[in-house]
N, C-alpha and C positions, 0 to 999 in steps of 0.2 A: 538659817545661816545664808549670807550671800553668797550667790553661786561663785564670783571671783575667788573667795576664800576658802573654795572646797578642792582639795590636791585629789587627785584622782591619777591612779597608775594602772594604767592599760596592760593588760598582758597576752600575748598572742603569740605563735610560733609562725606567721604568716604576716611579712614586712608590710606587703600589700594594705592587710585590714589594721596593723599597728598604726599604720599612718595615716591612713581614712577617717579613722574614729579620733585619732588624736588633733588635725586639722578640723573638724568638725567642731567635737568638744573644745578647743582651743579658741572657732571661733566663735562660740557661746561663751566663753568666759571663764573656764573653767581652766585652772592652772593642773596642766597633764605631763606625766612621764610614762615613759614606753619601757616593754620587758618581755624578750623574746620567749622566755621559760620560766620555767618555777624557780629555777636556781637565781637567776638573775632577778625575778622577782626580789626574792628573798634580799639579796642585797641590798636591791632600791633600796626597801622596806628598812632595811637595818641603818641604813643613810639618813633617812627622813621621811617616817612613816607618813600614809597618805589618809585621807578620809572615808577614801573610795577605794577599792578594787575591785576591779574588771577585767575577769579573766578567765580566758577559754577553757573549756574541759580537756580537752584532747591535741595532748603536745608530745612531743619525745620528750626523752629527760625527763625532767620531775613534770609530771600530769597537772593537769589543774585539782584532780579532782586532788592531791597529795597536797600540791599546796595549800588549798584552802583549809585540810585537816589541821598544817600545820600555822596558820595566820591565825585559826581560831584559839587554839591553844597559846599561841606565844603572843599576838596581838590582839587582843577582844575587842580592844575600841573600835578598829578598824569594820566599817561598815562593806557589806560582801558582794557582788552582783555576778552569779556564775553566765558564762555565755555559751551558747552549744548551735552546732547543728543538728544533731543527733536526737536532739529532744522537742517535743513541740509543743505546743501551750505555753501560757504566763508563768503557770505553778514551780517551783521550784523541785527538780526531779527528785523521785527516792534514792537515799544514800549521798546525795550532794550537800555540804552542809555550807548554806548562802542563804544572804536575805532575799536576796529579790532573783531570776534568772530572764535573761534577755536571751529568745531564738533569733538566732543569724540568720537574716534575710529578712528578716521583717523590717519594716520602717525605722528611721531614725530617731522621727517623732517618738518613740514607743521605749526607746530606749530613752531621751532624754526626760521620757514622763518616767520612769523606774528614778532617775537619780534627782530628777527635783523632788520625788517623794521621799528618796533617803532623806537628801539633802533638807529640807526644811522638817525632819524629826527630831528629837531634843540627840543631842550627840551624846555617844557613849563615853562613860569617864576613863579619861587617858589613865592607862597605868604603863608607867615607864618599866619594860623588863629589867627583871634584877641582875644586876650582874652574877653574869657565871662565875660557880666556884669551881677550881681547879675540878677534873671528874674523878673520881676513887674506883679503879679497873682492877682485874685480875687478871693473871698471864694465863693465856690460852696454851700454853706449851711453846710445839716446835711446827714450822711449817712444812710443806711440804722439799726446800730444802736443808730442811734439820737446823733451822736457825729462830730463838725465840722471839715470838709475837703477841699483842694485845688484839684484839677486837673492840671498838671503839664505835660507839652510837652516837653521831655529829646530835649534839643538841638546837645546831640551826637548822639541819632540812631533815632530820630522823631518821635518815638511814646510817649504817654500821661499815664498816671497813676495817681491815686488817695494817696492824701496824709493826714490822718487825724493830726491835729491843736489841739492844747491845751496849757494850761498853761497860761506864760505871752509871749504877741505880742514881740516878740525880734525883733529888724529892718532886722536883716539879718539870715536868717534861712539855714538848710543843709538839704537835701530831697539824698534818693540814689535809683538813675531810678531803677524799679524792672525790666525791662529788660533788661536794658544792665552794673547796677551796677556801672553807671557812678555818679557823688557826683556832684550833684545840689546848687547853690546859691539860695535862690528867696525873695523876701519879700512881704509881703503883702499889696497891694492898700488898704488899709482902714486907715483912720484915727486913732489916737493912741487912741483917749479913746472908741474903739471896744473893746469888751472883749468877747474872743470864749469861756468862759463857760456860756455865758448872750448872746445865740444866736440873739433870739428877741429884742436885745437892739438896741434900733434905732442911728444910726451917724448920725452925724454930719451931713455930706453932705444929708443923708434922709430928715434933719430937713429942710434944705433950700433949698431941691427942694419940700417940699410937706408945708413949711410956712413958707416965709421969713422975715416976720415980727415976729414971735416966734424966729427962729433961732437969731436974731439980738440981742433979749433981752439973748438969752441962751447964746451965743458965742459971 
């Protein structure tokens, strides 16, 4: 592939090396975007994934080494280049999952030989993610102040967060990851006449695994 037509998103939590590496790559030809963390990563990514990523192990917020768990999983095509201080050799370190890994400090050259070797390998076949379906959650109870809530596993950057419930059960509800600000489908496995301001109200399904001859006459 020609290097012009290779996207490549730089990620670093150090503005310094985002824009050294992106000014570099930029002036070899390569079309670059920047992304301070993994969260922001992740967005790029959801915008207009790239061919390339290139991004540091060691950020606050979402780590590199989380994000790459989660680009492998949800974007495969996406070719990987992890970048470290901390590690030293060509080899790609144990527990890192990337194709290629470039040590920081070493020449430039070294790194542009990593991504012209990606880069002229047959490209992985794009598979466009499936759209999310709503998520199907259960109520975790009450929280610590006596009001109910879900726990909710962001399917864009994998981590979980709590979501406090009220009002009337809607079938389809909007949750927004407080980590990565991504906007959540989910609905809730309970039957419809649950009512989360009547915590202790027993369903449906309670009734007939704990008396199914009561539930028979109720339902």
């Amino acid at each position: 592939m020609h290097m012009k037509s290779i996207n490549i998103l730089v990620v670093d939590d150090a503005a310094a090396i985002r824009s050294a590496l992106s000014a570099v790559l930029t002036e070899m030809g390569y079309v670059v975007r920047t992304a301070a963390d993994g969260f922001e990563a992740l967005s790029a990514i959801g915008m207009d994934i790239p061919n390339i990523l290139l991004s540091d192990l060691n950020m606050p917020g979402m780590s590199g080494f989380e994000l790459l768990s989660v680009v492998c999983k949800r974007y495969p095509s996406i070719q990987v280049i992890a970048m470290s201080g901390s590690f030293s050799g060509v080899e790609v370190p144990s527990g890192v999952i990337a194709d290629a890994f470039y040590q920081k400090g070493c020449s430039m050259r070294s790194l542009l030989r990593i991504i012209d070797t990606l880069g002229s390998q047959k490209l992985r076949p794009f598979i466009q993610p499936a759209a999310v379906a709503p998520l199907r959650i259960q109520r975790n109870g009450l929280d610590s102040s006596g009001r109910p809530y879900v726990s909710i596993a962001c399917p864009q950057c994998s981590r979980s967060f709590h979501e406090q419930i009220g009002g009337s059960l809607t079938p389809i509800r909007e949750a927004c990851c407080s980590h990565c600000q991504q906007s959540i489908y989910y609905a809730i496995a309970e039957p419809v006449e649950w009512d989360p301001a009547i915590p202790s109200m027993i369903t449906s399904r309670e009734v007939r695994r704990t008396n199914p001859a009561h539930a028979a006459m109720l339902f």
